[in-house]
N, C-alpha and C positions, 0 to 999 in steps of 0.2 A: 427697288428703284429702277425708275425707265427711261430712256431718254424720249421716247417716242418716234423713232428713228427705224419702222419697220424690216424686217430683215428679209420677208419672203413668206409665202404662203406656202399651207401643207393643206391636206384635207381630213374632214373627220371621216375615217372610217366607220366607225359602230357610232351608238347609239346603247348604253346599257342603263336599265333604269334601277337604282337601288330605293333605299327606304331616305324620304326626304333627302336626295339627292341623285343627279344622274352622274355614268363615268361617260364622259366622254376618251373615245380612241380615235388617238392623232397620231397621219403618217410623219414619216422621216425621210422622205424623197429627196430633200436638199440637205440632208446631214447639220439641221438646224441642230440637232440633239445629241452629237457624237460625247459629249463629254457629258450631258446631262446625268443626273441623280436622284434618289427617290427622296423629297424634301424639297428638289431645288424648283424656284420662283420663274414661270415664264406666262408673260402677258399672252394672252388668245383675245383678239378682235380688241385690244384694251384690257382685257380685263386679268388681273394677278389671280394666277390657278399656279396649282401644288403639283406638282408631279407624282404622283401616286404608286405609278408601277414602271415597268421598264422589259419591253419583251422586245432585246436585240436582232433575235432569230426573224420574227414577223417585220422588224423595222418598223416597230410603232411605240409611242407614249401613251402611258392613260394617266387624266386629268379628273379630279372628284368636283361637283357643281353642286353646290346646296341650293336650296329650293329659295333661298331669300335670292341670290347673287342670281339664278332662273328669273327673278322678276325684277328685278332691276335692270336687265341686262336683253341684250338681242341674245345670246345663247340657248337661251331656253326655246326658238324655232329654227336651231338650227336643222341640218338634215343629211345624212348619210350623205355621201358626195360633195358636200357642199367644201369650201375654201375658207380658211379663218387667216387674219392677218397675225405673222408669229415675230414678240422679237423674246429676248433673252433677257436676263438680268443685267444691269451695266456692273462693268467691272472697274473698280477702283484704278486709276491712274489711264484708263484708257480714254481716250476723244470722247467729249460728248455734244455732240453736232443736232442735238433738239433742245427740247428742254425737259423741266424735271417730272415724272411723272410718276404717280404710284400705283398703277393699276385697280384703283377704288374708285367704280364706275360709282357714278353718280345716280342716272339712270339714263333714258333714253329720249333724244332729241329726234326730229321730223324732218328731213328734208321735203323743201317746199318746191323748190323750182329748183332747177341747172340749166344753164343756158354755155353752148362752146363757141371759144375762138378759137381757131386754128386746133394744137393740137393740147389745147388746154381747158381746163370747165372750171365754170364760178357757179358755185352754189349757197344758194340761201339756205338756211338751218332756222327752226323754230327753237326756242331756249325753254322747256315747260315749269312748272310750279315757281312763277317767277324768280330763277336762278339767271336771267338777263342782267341783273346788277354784279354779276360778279366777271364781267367780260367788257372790256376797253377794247378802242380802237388800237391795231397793232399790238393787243399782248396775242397770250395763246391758248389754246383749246385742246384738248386730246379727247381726238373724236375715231375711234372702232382701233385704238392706239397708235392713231397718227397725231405727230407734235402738229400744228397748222396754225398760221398764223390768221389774227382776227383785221379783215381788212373793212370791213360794216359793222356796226351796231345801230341798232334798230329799236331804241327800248319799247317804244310804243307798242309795235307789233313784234315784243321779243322776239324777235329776229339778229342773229349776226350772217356774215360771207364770208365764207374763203372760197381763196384760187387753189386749185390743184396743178402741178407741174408735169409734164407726162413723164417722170421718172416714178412718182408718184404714181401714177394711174397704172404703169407699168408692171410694178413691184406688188401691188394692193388689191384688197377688195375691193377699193373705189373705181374701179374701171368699171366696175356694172352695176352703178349708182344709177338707181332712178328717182323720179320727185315719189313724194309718198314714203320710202323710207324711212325704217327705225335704224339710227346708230347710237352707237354707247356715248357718251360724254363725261370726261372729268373734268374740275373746276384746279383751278391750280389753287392751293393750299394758302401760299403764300396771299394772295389777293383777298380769297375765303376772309383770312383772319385782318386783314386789315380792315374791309369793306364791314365784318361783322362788327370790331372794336370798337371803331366811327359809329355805325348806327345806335351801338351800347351806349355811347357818353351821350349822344343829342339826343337819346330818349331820356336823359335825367333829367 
């Protein structure tokens, strides 16, 4: 479980390809991983990866990528150098200042436009394989595993907006957001099954 409350970015070092699967190697520059373990759950760009190995001495994680979660997901272009958005598992009894998220990318949304005020950016997001019915005005989205509020819906041109905040922008991969973009998208669960229940009985 996630709140979607981003904690700070590392980068992927390596790039290893295995059989139906890559490892991805992620630094430890901000000590996101001092207490991590080989088993324990940490979101990358959104998405829930395994901790695999643990090599203290180099100050890096490796995380295993199956070829399904590859195509569902922006990680499959990532690139040595590149920045992933990291947070950690939440912990029972601590604050949880997003909402609730489980790292089960849905797949991948389009940003269309961004346009800035001051020190903040509104962007419109395309919603694909019409999963646009499962997003209201003011619920939430977890897009690249930011929690974000939904402040447009657009069903027509599946489309929703969010605002980003610049602490936001600050913390995130979203600072070098351009239109055109792929990000991850989860559906929040709870909405999922009521939106799906409803349409189950009016098709009787």
């Amino acid at each position: 479980m996630y709140t979607g409350i981003v904690q700070g970015l590392e980068k992927i070092l390596d790039i290893r390809q295995g059989d139906g699967f890559i490892t991805l190697v992620v630094s430890n520059d901000h000590n996101f991983f001092h207490d991590v373990f080989i088993g324990a759950s940490v979101a990358l760009n959104g998405t829930c990866l395994t901790a695999t190995q643990i090599d203290l001495a180099a100050n890096q994680v490796h995380f295993d990528v199956s070829n399904l979660t590859l195509s569902l997901t922006t990680l499959g272009s990532l690139k040595t150098g590149d920045e992933v958005n990291i947070e950690r598992s939440a912990k029972v009894g601590a604050e949880n200042g997003g909402h609730n998220l489980y790292g089960h990318i849905e797949g991948m949304a389009t940003v269309k436009q961004l346009s800035r005020t001051g020190d903040t950016v509104h962007i419109d997001i395309e919603i694909p394989q019409g999963n646009i019915k499962y997003f209201f005005l003011k619920g939430f989205i977890g897009l690249n595993g930011c929690s974000l509020t939904v402040n447009r819906v657009d069903r027509d041109a599946s489309e929703i907006s969010i605002d980003l905040i610049p602490e936001t922008l600050r913390l995130t991969t979203w600072k070098n957001v351009k239109a055109g973009d792929a990000v991850n998208y989860e559906i929040d669960q709870t909405t999922r099954t009521l939106v799906d229940t409803l349409e189950n009985i009016y098709r009787r």
